[in-house]
MMTF fields as JSON, N, C-alpha, C and O atoms, coordinates in Angstrom:
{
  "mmtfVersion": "1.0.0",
  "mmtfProducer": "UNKNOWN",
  "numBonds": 463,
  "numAtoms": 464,
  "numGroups": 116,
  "numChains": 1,
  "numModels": 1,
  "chainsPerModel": [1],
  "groupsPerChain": [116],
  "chainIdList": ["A"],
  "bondAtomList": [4, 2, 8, 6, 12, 10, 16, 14, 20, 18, 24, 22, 28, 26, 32, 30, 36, 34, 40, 38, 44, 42, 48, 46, 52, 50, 56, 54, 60, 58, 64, 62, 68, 66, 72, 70, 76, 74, 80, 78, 84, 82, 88, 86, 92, 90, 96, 94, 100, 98, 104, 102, 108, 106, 112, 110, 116, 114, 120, 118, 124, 122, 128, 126, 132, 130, 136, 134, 140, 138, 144, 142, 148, 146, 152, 150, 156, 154, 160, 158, 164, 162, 168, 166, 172, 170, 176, 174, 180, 178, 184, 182, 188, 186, 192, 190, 196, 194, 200, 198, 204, 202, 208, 206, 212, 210, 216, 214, 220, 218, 224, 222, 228, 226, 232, 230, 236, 234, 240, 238, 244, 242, 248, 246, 252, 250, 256, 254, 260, 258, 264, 262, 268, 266, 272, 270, 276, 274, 280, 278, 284, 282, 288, 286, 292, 290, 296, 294, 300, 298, 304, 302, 308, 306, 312, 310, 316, 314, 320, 318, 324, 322, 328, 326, 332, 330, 336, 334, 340, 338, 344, 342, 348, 346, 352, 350, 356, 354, 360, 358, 364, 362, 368, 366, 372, 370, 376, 374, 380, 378, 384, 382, 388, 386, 392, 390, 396, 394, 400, 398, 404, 402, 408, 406, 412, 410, 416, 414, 420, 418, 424, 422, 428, 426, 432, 430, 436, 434, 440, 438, 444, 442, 448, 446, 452, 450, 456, 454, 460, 458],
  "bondOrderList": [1, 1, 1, 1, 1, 1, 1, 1, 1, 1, 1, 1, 1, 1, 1, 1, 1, 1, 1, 1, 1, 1, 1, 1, 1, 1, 1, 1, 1, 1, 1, 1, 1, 1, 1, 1, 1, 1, 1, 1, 1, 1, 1, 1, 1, 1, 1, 1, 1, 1, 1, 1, 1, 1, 1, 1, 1, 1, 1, 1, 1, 1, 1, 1, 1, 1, 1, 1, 1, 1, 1, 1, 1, 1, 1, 1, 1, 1, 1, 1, 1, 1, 1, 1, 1, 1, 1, 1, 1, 1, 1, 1, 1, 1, 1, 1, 1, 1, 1, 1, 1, 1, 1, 1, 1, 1, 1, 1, 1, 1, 1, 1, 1, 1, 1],
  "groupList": [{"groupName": "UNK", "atomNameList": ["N", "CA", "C", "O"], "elementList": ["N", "C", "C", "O"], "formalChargeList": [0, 0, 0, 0], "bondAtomList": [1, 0, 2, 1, 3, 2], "bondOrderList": [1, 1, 2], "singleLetterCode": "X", "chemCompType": "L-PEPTIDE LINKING"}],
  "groupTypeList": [0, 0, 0, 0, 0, 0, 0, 0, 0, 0, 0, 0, 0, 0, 0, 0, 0, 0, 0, 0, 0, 0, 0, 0, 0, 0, 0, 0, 0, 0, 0, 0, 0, 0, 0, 0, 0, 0, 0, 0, 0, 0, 0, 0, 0, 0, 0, 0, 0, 0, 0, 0, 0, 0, 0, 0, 0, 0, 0, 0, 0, 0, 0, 0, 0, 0, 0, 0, 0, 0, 0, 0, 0, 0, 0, 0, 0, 0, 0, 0, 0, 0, 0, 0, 0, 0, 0, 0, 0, 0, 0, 0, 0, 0, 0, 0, 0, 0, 0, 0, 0, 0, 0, 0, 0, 0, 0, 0, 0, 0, 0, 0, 0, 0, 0, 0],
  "groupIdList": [1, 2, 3, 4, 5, 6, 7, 8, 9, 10, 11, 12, 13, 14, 15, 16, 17, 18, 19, 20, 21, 22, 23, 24, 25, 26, 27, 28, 29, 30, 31, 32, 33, 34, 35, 36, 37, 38, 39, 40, 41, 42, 43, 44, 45, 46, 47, 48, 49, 50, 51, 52, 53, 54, 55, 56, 57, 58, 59, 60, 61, 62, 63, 64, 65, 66, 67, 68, 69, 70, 71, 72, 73, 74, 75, 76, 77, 78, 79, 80, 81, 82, 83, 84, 85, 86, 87, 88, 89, 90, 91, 92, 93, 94, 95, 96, 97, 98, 99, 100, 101, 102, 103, 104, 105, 106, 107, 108, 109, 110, 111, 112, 113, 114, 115, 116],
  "secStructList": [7, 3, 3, 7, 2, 2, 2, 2, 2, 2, 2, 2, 2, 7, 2, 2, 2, 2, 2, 2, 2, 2, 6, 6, 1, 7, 1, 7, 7, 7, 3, 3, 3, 2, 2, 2, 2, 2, 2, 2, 7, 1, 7, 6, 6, 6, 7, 2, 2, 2, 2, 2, 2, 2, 2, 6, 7, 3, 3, 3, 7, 7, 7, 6, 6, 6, 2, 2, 2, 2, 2, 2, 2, 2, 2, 2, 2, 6, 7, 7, 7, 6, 6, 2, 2, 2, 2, 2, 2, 2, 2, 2, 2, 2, 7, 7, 7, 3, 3, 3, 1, 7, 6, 6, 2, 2, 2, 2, 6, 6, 7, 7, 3, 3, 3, 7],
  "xCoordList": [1.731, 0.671, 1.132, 2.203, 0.405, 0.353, 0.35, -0.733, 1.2, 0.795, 0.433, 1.278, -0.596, -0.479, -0.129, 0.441, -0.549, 0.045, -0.061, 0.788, -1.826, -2.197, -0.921, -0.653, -0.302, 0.357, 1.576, 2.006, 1.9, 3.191, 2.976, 3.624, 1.778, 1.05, 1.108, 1.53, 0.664, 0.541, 2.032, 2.255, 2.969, 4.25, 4.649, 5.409, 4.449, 4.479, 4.17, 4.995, 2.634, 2.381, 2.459, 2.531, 2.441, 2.066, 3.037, 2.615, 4.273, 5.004, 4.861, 5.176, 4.295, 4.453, 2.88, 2.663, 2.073, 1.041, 0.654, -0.26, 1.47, 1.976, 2.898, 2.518, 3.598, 4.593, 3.833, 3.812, 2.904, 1.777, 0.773, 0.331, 0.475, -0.683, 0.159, -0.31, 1.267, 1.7, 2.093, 1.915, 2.534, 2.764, 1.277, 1.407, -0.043, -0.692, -1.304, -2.183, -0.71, -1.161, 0.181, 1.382, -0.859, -0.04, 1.365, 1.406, 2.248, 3.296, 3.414, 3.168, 3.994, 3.739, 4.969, 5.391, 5.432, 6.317, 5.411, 4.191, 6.155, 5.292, 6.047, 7.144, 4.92, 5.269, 4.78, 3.825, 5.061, 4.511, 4.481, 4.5, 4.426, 4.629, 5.502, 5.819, 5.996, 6.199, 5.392, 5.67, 4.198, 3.094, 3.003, 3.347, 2.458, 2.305, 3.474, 3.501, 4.871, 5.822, 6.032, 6.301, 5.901, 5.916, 4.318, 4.256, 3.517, 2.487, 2.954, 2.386, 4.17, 3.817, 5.954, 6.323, 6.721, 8.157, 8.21, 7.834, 8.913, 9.147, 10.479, 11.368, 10.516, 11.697, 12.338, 12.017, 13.362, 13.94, 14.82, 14.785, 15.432, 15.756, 14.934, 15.335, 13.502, 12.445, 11.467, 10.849, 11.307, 10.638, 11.365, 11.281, 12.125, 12.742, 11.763, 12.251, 10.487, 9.911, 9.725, 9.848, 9.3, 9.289, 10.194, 10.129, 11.176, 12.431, 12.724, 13.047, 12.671, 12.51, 12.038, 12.674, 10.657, 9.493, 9.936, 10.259, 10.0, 11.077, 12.07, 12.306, 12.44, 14.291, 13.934, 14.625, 12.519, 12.538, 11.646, 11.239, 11.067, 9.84, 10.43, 11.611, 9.582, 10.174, 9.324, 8.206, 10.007, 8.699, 8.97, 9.988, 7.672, 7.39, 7.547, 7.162, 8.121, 8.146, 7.036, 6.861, 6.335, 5.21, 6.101, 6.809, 5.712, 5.742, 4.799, 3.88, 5.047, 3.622, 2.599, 1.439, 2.76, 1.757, 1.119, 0.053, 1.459, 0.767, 0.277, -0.925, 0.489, -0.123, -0.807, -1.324, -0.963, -2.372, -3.478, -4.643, -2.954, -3.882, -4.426, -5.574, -3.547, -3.964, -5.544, -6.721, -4.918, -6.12, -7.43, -8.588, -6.723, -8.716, -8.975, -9.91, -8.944, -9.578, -9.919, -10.926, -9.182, -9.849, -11.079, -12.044, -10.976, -12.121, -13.167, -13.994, -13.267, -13.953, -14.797, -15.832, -14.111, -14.421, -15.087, -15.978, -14.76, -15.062, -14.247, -14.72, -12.995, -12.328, -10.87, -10.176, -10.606, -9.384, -8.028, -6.954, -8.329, -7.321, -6.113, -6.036, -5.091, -4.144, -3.109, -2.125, -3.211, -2.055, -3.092, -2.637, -4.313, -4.87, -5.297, -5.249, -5.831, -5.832, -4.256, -4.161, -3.302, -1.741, -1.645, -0.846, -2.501, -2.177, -3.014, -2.511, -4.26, -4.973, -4.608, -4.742, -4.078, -3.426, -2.231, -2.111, -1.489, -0.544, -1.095, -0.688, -2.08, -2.478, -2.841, -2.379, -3.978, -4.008, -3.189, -3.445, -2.079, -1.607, -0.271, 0.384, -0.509, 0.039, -0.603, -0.256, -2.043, -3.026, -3.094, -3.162, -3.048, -2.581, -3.55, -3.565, -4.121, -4.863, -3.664, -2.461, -5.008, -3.847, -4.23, -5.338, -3.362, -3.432, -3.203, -2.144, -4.793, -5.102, -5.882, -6.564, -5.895, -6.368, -8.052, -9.08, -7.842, -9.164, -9.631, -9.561, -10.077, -10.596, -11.765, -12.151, -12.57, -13.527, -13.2, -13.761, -12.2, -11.919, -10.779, -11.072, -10.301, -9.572, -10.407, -10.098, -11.386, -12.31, -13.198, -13.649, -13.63, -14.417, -13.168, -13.556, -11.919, -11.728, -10.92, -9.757, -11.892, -11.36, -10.387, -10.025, -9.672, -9.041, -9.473, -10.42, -8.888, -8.841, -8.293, -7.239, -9.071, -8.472, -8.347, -9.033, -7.468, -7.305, -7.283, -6.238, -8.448, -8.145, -7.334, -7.016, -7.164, -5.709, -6.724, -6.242],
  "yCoordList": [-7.923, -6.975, -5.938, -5.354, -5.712, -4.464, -3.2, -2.817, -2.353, -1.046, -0.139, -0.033, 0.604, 1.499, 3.309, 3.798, 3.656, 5.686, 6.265, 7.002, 5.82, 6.333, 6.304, 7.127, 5.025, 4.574, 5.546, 6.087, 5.585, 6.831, 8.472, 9.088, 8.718, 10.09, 10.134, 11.014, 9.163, 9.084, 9.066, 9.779, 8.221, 8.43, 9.496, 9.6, 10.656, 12.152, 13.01, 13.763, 13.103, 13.699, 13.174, 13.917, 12.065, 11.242, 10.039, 8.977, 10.248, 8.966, 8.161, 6.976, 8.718, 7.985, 7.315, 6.14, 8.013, 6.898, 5.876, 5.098, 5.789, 5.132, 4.027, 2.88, 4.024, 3.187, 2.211, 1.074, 2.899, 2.65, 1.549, 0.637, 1.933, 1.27, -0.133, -1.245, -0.007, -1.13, -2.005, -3.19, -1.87, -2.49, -3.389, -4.373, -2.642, -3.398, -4.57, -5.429, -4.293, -5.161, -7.205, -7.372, -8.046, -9.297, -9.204, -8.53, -9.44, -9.874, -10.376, -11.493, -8.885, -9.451, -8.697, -7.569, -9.556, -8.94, -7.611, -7.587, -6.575, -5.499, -4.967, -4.602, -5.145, -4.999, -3.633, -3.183, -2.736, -1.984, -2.34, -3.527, -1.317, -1.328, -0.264, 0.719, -0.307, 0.981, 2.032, 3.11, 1.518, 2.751, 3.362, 4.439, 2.289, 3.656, 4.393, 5.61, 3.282, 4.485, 5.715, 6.786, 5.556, 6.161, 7.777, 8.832, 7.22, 8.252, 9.309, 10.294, 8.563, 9.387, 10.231, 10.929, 9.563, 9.921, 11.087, 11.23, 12.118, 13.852, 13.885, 13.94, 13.838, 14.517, 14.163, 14.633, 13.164, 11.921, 12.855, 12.332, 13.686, 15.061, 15.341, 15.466, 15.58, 16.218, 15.233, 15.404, 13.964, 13.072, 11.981, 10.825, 12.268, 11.22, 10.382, 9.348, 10.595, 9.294, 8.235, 7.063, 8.746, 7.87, 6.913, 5.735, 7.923, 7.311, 6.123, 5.041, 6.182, 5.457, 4.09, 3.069, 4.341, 3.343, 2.647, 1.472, 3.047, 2.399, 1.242, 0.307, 1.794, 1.315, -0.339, -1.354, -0.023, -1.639, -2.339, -3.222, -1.93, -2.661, -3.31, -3.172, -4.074, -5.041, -4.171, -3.728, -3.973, -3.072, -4.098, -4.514, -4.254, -5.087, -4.349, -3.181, -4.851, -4.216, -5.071, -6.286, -4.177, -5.071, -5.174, -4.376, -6.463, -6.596, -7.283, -8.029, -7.028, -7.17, -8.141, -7.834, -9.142, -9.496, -9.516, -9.969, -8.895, -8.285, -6.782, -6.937, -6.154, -4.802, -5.133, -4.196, -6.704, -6.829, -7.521, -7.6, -8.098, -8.606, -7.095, -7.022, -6.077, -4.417, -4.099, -4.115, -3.803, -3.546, -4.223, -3.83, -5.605, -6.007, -6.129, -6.895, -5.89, -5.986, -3.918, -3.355, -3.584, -2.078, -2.146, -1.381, -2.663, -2.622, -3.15, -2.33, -4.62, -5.301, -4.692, -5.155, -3.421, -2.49, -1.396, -0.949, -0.692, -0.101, 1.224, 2.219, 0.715, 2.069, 2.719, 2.031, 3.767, 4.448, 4.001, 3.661, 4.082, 3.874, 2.758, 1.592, 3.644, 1.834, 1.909, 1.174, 2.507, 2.139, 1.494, 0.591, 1.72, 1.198, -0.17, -1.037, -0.69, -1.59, -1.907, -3.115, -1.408, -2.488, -2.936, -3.816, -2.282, -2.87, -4.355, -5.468, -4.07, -5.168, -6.459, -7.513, -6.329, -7.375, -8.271, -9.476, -7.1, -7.905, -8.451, -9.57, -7.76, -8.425, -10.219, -11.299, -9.815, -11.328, -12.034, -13.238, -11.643, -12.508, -13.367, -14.403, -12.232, -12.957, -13.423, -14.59, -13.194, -13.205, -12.931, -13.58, -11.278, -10.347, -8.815, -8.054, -8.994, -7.593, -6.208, -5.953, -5.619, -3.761, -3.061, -3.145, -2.478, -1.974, -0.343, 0.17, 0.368, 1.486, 2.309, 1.893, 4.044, 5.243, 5.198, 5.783, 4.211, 4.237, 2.969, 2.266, 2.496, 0.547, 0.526, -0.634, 1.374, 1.371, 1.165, 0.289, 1.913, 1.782, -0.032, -0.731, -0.29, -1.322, -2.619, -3.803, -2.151, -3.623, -3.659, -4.783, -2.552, -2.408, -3.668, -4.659, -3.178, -3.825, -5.174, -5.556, -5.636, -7.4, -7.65, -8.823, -6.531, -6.773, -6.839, -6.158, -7.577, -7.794, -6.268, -5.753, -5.71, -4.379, -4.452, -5.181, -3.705, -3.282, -1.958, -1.585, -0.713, 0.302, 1.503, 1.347, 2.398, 2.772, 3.414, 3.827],
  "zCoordList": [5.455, 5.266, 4.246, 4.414, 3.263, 2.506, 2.778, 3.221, 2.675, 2.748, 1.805, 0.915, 1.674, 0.808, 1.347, 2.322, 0.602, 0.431, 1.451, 1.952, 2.163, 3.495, 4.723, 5.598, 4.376, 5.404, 5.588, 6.607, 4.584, 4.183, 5.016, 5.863, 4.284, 4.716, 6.597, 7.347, 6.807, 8.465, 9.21, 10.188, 8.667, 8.807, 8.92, 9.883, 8.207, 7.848, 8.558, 9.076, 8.78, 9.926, 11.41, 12.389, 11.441, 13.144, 12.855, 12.397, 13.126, 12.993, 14.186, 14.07, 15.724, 16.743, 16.579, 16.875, 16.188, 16.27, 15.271, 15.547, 13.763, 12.832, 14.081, 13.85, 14.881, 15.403, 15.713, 15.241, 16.906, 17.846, 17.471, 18.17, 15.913, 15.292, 14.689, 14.934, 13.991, 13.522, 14.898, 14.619, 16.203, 16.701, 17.672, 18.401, 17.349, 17.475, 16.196, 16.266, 15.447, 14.326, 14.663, 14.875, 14.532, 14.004, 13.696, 12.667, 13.949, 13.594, 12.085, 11.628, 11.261, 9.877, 9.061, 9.318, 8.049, 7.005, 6.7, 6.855, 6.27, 5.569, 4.183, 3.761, 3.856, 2.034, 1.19, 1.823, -0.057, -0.911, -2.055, -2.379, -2.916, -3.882, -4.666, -3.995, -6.139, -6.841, -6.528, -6.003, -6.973, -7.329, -5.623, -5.136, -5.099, -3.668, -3.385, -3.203, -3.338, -3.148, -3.92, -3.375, -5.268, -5.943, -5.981, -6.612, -5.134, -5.239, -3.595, -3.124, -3.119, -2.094, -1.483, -0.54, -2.735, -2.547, -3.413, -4.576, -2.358, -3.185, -3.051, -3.901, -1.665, -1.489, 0.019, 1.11, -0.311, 0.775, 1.524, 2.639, 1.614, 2.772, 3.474, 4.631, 3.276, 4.051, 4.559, 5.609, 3.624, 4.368, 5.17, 4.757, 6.364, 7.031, 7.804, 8.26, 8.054, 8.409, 7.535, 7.891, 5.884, 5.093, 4.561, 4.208, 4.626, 4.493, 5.581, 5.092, 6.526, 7.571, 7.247, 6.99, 7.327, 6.601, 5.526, 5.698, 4.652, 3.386, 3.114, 2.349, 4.054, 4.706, 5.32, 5.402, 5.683, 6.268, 6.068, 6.823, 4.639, 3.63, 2.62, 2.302, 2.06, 0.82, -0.223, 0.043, -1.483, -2.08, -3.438, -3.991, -3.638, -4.692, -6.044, -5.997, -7.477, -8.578, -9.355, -9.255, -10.143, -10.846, -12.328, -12.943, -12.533, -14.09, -15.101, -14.762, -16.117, -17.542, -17.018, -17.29, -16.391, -15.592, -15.29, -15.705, -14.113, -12.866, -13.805, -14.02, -14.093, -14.983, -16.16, -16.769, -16.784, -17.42, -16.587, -16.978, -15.215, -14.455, -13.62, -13.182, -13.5, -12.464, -13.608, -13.246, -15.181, -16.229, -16.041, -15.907, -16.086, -15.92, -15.204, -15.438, -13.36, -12.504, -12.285, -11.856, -12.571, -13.332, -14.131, -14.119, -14.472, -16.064, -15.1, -14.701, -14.594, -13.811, -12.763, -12.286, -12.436, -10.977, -11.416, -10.694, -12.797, -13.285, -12.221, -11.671, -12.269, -11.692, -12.383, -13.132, -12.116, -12.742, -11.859, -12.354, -10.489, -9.285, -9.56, -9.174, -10.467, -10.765, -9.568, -9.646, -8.771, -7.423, -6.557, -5.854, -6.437, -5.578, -6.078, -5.206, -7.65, -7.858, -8.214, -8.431, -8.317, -8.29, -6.648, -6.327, -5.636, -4.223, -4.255, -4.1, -4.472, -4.716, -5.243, -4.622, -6.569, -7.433, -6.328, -6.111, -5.806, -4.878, -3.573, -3.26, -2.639, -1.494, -2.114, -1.748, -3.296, -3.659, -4.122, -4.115, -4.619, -5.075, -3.447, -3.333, -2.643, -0.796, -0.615, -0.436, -0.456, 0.606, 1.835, 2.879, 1.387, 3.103, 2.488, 1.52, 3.533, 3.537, 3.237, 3.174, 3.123, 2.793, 4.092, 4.622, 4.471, 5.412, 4.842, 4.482, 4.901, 4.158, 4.827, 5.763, 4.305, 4.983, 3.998, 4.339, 2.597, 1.973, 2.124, 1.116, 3.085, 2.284, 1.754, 1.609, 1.366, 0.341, -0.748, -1.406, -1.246, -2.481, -2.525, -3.496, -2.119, -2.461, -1.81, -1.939, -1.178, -0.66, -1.892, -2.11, -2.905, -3.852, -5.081, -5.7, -5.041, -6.025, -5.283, -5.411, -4.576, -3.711, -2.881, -2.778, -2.024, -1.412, -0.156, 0.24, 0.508, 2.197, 2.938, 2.565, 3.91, 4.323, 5.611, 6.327, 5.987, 7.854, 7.637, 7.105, 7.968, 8.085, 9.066, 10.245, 8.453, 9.656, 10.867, 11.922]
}
């Protein structure tokens, strides 16, 4: 399963019901990305849940690829969101939903969602 930023954020404030929620979810590898990590890492002293979280994700690196396939399904959507479409690009390219605080926006650009 995908995670995106939301997932981070909730870690942050509510790490026990972040626990809570993943342990009702399927039995699943859990995956990110750069970009979400990257929209949601400040400062790894102060965020020890994230840090946490991190520690036992696979985080995917995009390359030229995958970031001319992120562009045109942007263009396609007619949206700006490139972490949310770089989540997209990767759920499909698993075929594993995102597990997100927005699934409007990433069901808009074709992804499979589990909202938090």
């Amino acid at each position: 399963m995908i995670l995106d930023a939301g997932v981070f954020h909730l870690a942050e404030r509510n790490p026990r019901r972040l626990a809570a929620l993943l342990q009702e979810l399927p039995a699943a590898e859990f995956v990110t990305n750069e970009a979400a990590m990257a929209q949601v890492w400040r400062d790894p002293a102060k965020q020890v849940p994230v840090t946490r979280l991190l520690a036992g994700l696979d985080v995917e690196v995009t390359g030229l690829t995958e970031g001319r396939a992120i562009g045109i399904l942007l263009g396609q959507a007619t949206s700006t969101d490139v972490v949310a479409a770089s989540l997209a690009v990767l759920a499909r390219s698993r075929s594993q939903p995102v597990l997100t605080s927005d699934p409007h926006d990433l069901a808009n650009l074709g992804a499979a969602v589990v909202s938090l």
